[in-house]
C-alpha positions in Angstrom: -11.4 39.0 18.6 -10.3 40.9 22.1 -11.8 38.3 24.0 -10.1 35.7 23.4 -6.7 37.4 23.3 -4.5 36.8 26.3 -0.9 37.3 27.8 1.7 39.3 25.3 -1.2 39.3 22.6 -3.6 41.0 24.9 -1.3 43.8 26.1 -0.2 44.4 22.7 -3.7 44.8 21.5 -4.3 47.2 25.0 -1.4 49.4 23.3 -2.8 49.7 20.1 -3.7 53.7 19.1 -6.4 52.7 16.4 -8.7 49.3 15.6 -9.9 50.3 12.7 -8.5 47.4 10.7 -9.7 45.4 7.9 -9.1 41.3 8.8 -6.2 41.4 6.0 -4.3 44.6 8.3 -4.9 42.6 11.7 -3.2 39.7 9.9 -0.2 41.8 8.7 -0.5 43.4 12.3 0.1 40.4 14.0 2.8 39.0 11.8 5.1 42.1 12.2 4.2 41.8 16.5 5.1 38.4 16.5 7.4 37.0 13.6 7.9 33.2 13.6 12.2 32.6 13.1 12.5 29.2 11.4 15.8 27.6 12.1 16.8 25.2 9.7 19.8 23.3 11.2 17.4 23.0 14.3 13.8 21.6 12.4 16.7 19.6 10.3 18.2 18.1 13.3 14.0 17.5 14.8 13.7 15.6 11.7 16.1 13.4 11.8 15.6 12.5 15.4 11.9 12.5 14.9 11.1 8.4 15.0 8.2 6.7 15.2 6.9 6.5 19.0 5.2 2.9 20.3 2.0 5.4 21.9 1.5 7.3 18.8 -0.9 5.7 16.0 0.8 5.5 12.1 -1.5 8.2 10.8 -0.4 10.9 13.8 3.3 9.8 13.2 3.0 10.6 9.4 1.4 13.9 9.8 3.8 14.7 12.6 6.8 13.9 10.2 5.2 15.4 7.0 5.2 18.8 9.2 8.8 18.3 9.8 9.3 17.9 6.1 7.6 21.0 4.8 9.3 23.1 7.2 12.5 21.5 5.7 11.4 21.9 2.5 12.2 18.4 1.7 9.9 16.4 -1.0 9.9 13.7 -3.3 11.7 10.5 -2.7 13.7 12.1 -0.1 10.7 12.9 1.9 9.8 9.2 1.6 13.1 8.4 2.7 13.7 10.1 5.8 9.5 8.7 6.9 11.0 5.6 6.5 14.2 6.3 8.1 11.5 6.7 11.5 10.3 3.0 11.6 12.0 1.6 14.2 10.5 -1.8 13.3 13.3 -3.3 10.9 10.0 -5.7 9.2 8.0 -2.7 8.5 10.6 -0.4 7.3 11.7 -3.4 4.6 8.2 -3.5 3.3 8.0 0.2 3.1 11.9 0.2 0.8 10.5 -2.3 -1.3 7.4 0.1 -2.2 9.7 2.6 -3.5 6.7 4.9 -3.3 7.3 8.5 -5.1 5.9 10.3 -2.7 4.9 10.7 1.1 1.1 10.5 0.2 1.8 7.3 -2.0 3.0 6.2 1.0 1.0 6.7 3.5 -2.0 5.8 1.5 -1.0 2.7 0.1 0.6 1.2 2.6 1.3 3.4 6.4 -2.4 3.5 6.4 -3.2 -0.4 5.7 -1.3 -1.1 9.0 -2.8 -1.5 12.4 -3.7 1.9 13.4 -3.9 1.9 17.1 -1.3 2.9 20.0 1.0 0.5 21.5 -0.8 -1.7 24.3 1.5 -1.2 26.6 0.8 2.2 28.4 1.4 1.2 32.5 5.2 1.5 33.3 5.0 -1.2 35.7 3.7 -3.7 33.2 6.2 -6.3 32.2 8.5 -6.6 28.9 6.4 -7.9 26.3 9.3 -10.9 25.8 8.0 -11.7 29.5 4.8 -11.4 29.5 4.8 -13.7 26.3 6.4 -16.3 27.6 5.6 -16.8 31.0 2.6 -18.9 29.9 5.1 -21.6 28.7 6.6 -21.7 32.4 5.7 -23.9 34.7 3.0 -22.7 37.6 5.6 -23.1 40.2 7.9 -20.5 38.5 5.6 -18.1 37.8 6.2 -14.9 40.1 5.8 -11.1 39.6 8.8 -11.2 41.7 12.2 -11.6 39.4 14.2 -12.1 42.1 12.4 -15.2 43.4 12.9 -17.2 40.4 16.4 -16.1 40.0 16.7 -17.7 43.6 15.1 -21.0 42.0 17.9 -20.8 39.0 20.3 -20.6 41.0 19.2 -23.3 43.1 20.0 -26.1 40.3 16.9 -28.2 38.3 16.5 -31.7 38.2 16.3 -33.2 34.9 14.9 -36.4 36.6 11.3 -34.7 38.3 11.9 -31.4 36.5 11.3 -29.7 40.4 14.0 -26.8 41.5 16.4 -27.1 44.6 18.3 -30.2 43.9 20.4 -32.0 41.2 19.2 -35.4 39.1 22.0 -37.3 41.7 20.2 -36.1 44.6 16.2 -36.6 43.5 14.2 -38.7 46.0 12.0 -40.0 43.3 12.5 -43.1 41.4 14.7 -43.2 38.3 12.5 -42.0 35.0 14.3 -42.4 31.9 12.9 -42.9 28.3 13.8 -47.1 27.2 13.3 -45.1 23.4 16.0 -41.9 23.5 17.5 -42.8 26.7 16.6 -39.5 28.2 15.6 -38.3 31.9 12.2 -36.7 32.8 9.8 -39.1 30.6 8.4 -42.3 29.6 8.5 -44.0 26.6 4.5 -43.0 26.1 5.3 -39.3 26.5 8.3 -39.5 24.0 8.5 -37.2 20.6 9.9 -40.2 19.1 6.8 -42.2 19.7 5.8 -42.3 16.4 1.8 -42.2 18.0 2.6 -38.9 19.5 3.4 -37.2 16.6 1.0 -34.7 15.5 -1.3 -35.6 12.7 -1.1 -33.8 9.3 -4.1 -31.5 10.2 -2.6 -30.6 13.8 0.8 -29.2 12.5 1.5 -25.5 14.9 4.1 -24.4 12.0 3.5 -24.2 8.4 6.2 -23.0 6.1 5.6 -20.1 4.0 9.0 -19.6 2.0 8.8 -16.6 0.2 12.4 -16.2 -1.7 11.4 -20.2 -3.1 12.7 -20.0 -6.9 10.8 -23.0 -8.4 9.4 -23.3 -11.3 5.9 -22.3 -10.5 7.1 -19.2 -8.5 6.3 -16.3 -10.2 2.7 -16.2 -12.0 0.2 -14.2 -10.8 -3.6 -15.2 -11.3 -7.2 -14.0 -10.9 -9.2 -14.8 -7.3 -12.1 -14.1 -6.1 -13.2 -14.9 -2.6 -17.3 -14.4 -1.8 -17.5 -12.1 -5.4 -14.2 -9.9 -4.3 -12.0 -9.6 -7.2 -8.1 -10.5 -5.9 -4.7 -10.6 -8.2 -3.5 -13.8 -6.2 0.1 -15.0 -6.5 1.2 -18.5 -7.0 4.1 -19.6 -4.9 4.9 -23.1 -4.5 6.8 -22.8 -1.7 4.3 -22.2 0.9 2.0 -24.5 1.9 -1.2 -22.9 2.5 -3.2 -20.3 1.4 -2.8 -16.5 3.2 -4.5 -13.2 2.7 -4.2 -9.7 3.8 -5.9 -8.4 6.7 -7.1 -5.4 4.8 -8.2 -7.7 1.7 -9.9 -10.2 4.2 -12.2 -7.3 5.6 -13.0 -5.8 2.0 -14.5 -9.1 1.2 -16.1 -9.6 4.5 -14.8 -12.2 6.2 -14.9 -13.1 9.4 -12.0 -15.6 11.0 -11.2 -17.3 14.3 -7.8 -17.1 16.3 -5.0 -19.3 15.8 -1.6 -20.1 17.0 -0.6 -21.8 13.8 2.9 -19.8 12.8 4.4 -19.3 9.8 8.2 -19.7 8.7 10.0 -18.2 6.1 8.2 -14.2 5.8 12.1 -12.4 6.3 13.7 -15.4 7.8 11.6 -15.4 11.0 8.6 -16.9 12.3 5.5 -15.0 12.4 1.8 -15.7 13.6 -1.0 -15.8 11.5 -4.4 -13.5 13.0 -6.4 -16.2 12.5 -8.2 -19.0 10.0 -11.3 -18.2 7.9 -13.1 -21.0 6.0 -13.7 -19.8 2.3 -15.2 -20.6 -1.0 -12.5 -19.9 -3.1 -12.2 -19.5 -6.8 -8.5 -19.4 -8.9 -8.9 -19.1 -12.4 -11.3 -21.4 -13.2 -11.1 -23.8 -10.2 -13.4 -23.5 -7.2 -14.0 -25.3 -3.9 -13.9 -24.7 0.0 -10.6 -23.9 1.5 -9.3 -22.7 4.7 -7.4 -19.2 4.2 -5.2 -17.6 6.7 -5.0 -14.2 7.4 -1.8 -12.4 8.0 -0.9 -8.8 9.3 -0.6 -6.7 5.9 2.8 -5.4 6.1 4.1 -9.2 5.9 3.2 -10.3 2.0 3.1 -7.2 -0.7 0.6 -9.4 -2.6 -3.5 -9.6 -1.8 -3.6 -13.5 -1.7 -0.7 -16.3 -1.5 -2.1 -19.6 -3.4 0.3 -22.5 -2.3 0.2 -26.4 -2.1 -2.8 -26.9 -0.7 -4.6 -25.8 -3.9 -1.7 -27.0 -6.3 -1.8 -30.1 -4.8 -5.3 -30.8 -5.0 -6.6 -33.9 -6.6 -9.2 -32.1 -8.2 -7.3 -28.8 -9.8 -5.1 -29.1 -12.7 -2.4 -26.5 -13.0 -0.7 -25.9 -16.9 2.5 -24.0 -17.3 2.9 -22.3 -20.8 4.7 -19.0 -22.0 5.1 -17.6 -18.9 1.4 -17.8 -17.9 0.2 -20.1 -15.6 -4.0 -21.4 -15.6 -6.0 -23.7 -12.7 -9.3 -25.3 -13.5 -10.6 -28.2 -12.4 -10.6 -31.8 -13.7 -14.1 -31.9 -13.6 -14.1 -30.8 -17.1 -15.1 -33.1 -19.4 -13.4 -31.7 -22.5 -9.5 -31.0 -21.9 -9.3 -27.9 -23.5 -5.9 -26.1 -25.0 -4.6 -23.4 -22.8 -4.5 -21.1 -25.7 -8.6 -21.8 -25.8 -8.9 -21.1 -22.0 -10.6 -17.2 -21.6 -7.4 -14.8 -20.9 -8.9 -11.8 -19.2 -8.1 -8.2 -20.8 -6.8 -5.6 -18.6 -8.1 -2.0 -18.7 -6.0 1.1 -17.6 -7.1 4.9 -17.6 -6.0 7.3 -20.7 -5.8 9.8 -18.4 -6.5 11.6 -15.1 -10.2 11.0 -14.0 -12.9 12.7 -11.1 -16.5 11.3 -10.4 -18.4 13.2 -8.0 -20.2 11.4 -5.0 -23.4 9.9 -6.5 -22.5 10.7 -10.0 -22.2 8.1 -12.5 -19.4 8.9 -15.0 -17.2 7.4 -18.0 -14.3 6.3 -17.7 -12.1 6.1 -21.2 -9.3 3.2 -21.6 -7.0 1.7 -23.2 -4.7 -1.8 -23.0 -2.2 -2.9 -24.7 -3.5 -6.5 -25.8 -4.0 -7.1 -29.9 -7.2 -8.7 -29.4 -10.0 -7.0 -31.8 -14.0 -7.1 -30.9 -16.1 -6.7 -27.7 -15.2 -7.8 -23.9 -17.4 -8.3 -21.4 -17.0 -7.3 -17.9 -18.6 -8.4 -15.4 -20.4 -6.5 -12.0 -17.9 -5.3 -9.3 -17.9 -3.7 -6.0 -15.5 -1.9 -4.2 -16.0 -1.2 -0.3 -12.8 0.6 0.5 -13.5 3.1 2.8 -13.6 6.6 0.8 -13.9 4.4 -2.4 -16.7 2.9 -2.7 -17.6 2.4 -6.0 -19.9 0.0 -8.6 -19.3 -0.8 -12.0 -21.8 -2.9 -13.5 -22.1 -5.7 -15.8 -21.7 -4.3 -19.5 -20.0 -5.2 -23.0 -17.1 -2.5 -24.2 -15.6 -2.5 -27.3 -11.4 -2.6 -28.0 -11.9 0.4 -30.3 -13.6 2.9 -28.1 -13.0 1.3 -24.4 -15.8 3.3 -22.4 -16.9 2.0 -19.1 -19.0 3.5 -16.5 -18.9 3.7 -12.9 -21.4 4.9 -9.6 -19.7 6.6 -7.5 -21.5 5.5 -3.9 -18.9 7.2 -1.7 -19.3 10.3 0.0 -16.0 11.8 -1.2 -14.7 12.6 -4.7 -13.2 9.7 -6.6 -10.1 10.0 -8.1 -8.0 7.3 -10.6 -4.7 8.6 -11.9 -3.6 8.3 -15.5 -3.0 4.4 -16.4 -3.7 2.9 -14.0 -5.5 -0.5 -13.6 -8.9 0.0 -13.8 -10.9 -3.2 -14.6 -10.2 -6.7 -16.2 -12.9 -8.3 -19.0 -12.8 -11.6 -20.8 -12.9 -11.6 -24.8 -16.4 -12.0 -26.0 -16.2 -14.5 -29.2 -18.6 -16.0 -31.0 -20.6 -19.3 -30.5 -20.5 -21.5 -32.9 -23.4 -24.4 -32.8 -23.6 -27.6 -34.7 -26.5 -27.9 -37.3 -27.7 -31.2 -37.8 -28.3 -31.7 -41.4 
């Protein structure tokens, strides 16, 4: 232990009379020779000016602030609130309020963690703004400069509205006269017009979709059952957005892969934000399927795994049927129209109590729910491939009596589902009635 002693430590030690000490003695030793003062007012006030740094990842700026907190002895929903109070980023501090998570670690694992967790791009002091560097690909070549002054110069020479060059007024341009014979503006023809009704983008070429959120229609408000390539997803039917988005974090648990796009989306906080990119899907609501294009957002934009808007509402080929609150999709390919009440309503299951499965173990997990239907359920295979819960629960039939269903743990960490909390969905098993021809 002398060895790697140094400074105060090591000429302490030097001065000790005796070293015959058990490990527990040298601990109390070194306590007493150097006792650590904690000053509340002073970790208090390093709390509350302790904010979330643009270099720093969201995992190291939890940890940081949950060391803060214990020295403060501060828990609960107050230890929740002062994390939150850190986010300097007014969309991601919104989405963490509307949480209203009960703890730090509810938190941090269930949504701090599902954000991008890597340091801000921007590291070189001499790189520009970001509002710069983002828009200087909308400027023309001729005003693009590292040097700010320059194009200040250019400003202040005047632009022409007529040739849309800098250093002289539309009254003093040397080229000919171009106005617009449709709005009766300067700088272009009739060809190049917006009003052109030929130069209007076609319905598959639109840059901005809307995505409204806050709509209050009728068919806002009813969630359903997804599933994209065999991933289970609660999707949300809102029929104020146009397209279909996903999570990033539910796009890579069921494996997709998608390409960039600068298609935006208006209406997520009253802003316009970009999508990460379009995947093409086989998609399945309810008990509708087909090929759709999804669009990925960043996670901390929608609280909901998948967004299902007009373009699958609308659909020639899905019927949608609105009845006690509950809202079902299948297709008209059908060839009997059945009742809604006949469609199959899936069952959910939710843990009696606190449950642990050991890596590579298979165990049981006990449930209940709270439906009144009486006989067996089926429930069908699932896979989960979240990292540190990876699990598989296979195909079986459980009764509504004695709800017992099992589960491989595949991870290489314990698993761990609290007490009721959704756990798996069946459909109602009944039985099959054939016609006898007499």
């Amino acid at each position: 232990m002398q060895n790697r002693l140094a400074g105060l430590a090591k000429t302490w030690y030097n001065n000790l009379d005796d070293y015959r000490y058990s490990w527990d003695q040298w601990k109390q030793l070194l306590i007493q020779a150097f006792p650590d003062h904690q000053d509340f007012p002073t970790n208090l006030k390093n709390l509350i000016f302790r904010i979330k740094n643009p270099e720093e990842t969201w995992t190291e700026y939890y940890f940081a602030k949950q060391q803060l907190l214990r020295q403060c002895q501060i828990t609960g929903k107050n230890a929740v609130a002062m994390i939150i109070d850190g986010i300097s980023d007014i969309t991601i501090q919104s989405g963490a309020k509307v949480g209203r998570y009960a703890s730090p670690e509810d938190l941090y694992r269930e949504y701090l963690s599902t954000l991008e967790n890597t340091r801000h791009r921007r590291t070189n002091p001499h790189t520009k703004p970001d509002f710069l560097r983002k828009t200087e690909k909308y400027r023309p070549e001729h005003l693009k400069s590292s040097h700010h002054k320059s194009d200040s110069n250019r400003k202040m020479r005047g632009k022409c509205y007529n040739c849309g060059e800098f250093g002289h007024m539309q009254t003093h341009c040397p080229k000919e006269r171009l106005e617009c014979t449709l709005c009766k503006k300067l700088g272009h023809s009739v060809e190049k017009c917006f009003r052109n009704k030929n130069n209007r983008p076609k319905s598959n070429e639109h840059k901005t979709l809307m995505c409204d959120t806050q709509d209050k229609s009728e068919m806002n408000g009813y969630y359903v059952d997804c599933s994209i390539n065999g991933h289970l997803l609660k999707g949300f039917i809102d029929s104020g957005c146009e397209i279909v988005t996903i999570r990033e974090a539910d796009a890579k648990l069921a494996g997709l892969s998608w390409v960039d796009s600068e298609v935006c989306l208006n209406g997520y906080g009253g802003g316009t934000s970009k999508v990460l990119g379009i995947s093409k899907v086989n998609l399945k609501v309810d008990l509708f399927d087909s090929n759709f294009s999804v669009y990925v957002v960043p996670d901390h934009l929608q609280t909901m795994a998948i967004l299902i808007g007009r373009s699958i509402l609308s659909n020639p080929e899905a019927i949608t049927v609105v009845k006690n609150g509950s809202a079902r999709l299948f297709s008209t390919k059908i060839a009997d129209m059945p009742e809604i009440d006949e469609l199959p309503t899936k069952i959910t299951f939710r843990t009696k109590q606190k449950v642990e499965i050991p890596t590579n173990h298979i165990g049981f997990v006990t449930c209940s729910t709270s439906d009144d239907f009486d006989g067996d359920v089926l429930i069908h295979k699932r896979q989960s491939f979240q990292p540190l819960k990876e699990y598989v629960i296979p195909n079986c039939i459980t009764s509504m009596s004695v709800a017992t269903i099992p589960i491989l743990n595949i991870s290489e960490s314990t698993l761990t589902f609290g007490e009721d909390q959704v756990f798996v969905r069946g459909i109602p098993c009944k039985e099959e009635v054939k016609d006898t021809q007499i």
